[in-house]
SESEFI-450963 format. One record per residue: residue number from 1; chain; x, z, y of N, C-alpha, C in turn. Coordinates in Angstrom, 1 decimal. Atoms other than C-alpha are relative to their C-alpha. Layout:
# SESEFI-450963
SITE     k   c       nx       nz       ny      cax      caz      cay       cx       cz       cy
SITE   NUM   A        X        Z        Y        X        Z        Y        X        Z        Y
...
***
This chain:
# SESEFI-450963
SITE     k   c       nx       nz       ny      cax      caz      cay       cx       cz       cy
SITE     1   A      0.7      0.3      1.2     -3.1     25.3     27.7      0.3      1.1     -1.0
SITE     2   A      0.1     -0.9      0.7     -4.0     27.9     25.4      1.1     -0.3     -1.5
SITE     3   A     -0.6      0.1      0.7     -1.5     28.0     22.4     -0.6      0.0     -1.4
SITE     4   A      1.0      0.6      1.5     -4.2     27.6     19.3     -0.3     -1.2      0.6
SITE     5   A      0.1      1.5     -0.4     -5.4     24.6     21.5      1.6     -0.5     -0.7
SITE     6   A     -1.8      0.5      0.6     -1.6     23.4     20.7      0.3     -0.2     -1.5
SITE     7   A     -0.3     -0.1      1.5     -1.6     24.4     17.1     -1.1     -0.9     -0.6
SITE     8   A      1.5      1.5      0.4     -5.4     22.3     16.5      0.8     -1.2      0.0
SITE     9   A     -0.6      1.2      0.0     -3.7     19.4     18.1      0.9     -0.6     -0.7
SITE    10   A     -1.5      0.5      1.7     -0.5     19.3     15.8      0.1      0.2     -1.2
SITE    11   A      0.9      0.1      1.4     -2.4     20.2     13.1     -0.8     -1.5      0.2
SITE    12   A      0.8      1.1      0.6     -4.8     17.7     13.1      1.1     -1.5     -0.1
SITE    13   A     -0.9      1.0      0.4     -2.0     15.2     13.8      1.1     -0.7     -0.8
SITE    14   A     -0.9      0.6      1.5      0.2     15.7     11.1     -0.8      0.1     -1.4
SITE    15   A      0.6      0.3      1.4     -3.3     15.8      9.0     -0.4     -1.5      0.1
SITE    16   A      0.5      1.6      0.2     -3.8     12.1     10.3      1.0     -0.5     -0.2
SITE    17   A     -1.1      0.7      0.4     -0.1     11.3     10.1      0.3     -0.3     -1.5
SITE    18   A      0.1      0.0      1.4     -0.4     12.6      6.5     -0.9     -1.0     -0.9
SITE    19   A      0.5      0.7      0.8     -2.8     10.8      5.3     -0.1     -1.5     -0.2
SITE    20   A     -0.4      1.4     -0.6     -2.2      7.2      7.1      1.4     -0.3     -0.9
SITE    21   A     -1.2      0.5      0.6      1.2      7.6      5.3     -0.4     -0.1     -1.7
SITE    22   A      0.0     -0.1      1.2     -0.5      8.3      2.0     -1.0     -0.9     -0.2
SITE    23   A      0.8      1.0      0.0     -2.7      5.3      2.5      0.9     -1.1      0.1
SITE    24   A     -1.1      1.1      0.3      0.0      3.0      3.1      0.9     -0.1     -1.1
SITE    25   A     -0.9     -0.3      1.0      1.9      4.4      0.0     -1.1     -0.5     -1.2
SITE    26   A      1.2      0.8      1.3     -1.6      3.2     -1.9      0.0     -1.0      0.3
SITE    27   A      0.0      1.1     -0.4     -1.8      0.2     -0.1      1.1     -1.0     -0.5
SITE    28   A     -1.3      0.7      0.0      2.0     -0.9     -0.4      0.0     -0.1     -2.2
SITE    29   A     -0.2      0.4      1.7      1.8     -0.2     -4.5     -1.4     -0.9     -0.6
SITE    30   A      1.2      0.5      0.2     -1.9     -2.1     -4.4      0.8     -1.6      0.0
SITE    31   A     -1.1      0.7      0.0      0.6     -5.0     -2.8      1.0     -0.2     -1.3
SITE    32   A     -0.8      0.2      1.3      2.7     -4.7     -5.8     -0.2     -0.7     -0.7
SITE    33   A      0.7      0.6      1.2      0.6     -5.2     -8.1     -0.6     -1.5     -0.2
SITE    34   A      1.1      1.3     -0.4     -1.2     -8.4     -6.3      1.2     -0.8     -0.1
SITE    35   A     -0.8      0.5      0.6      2.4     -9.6     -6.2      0.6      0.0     -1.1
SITE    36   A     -0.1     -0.3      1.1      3.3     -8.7     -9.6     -0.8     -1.4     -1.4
SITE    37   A      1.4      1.0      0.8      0.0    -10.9    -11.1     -0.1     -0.9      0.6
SITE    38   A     -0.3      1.5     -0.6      0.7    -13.7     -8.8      0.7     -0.3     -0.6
SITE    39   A     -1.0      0.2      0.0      4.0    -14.1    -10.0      0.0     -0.7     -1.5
SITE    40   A      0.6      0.1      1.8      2.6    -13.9    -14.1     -0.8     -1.4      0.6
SITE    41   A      0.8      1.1      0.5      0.0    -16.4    -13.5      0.8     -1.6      0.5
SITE    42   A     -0.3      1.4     -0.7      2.0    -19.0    -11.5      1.6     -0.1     -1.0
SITE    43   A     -0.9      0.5      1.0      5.0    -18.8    -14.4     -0.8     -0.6     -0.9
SITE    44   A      0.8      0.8      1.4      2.4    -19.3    -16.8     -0.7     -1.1      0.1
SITE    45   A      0.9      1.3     -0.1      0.4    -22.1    -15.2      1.4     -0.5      0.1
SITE    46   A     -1.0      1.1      0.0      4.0    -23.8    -14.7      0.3     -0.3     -1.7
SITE    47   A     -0.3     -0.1      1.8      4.9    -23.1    -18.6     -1.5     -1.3     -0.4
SITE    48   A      0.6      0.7      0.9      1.5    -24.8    -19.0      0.0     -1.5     -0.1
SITE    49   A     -0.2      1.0     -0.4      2.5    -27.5    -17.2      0.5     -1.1     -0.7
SITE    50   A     -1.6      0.1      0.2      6.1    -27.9    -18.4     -1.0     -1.1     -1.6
SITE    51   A      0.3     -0.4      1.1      3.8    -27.8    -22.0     -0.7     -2.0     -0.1
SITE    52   A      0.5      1.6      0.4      1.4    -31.4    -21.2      0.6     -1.0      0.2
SITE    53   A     -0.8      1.3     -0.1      4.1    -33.7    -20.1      1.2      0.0     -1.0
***
């Protein structure tokens, strides 16, 4: 196997590894946020709770 063949291949794979990792680093803080704003609304619907009895 030709030795540019070689260099394509491990190029392109640490440009898919790269970016799969920088997609999961958007995804994981997207995650955050969705837990973050669950967390706010389900104290504050309890508070409103707490509030009519």
């Amino acid at each position: 196997m030709p030795l540019w063949l070689i260099l394509v291949i491990v190029g392109a794979v640490l440009l898919i590894l790269g970016v799969a990792i920088e997609a999961a680093k958007v995804l994981l803080w997207i995650g955050v946020a969705i837990l973050v704003v669950s967390l706010v609304l389900a104290v504050l619907r309890r508070g409103k709770g707490a509030l009519k009895s």
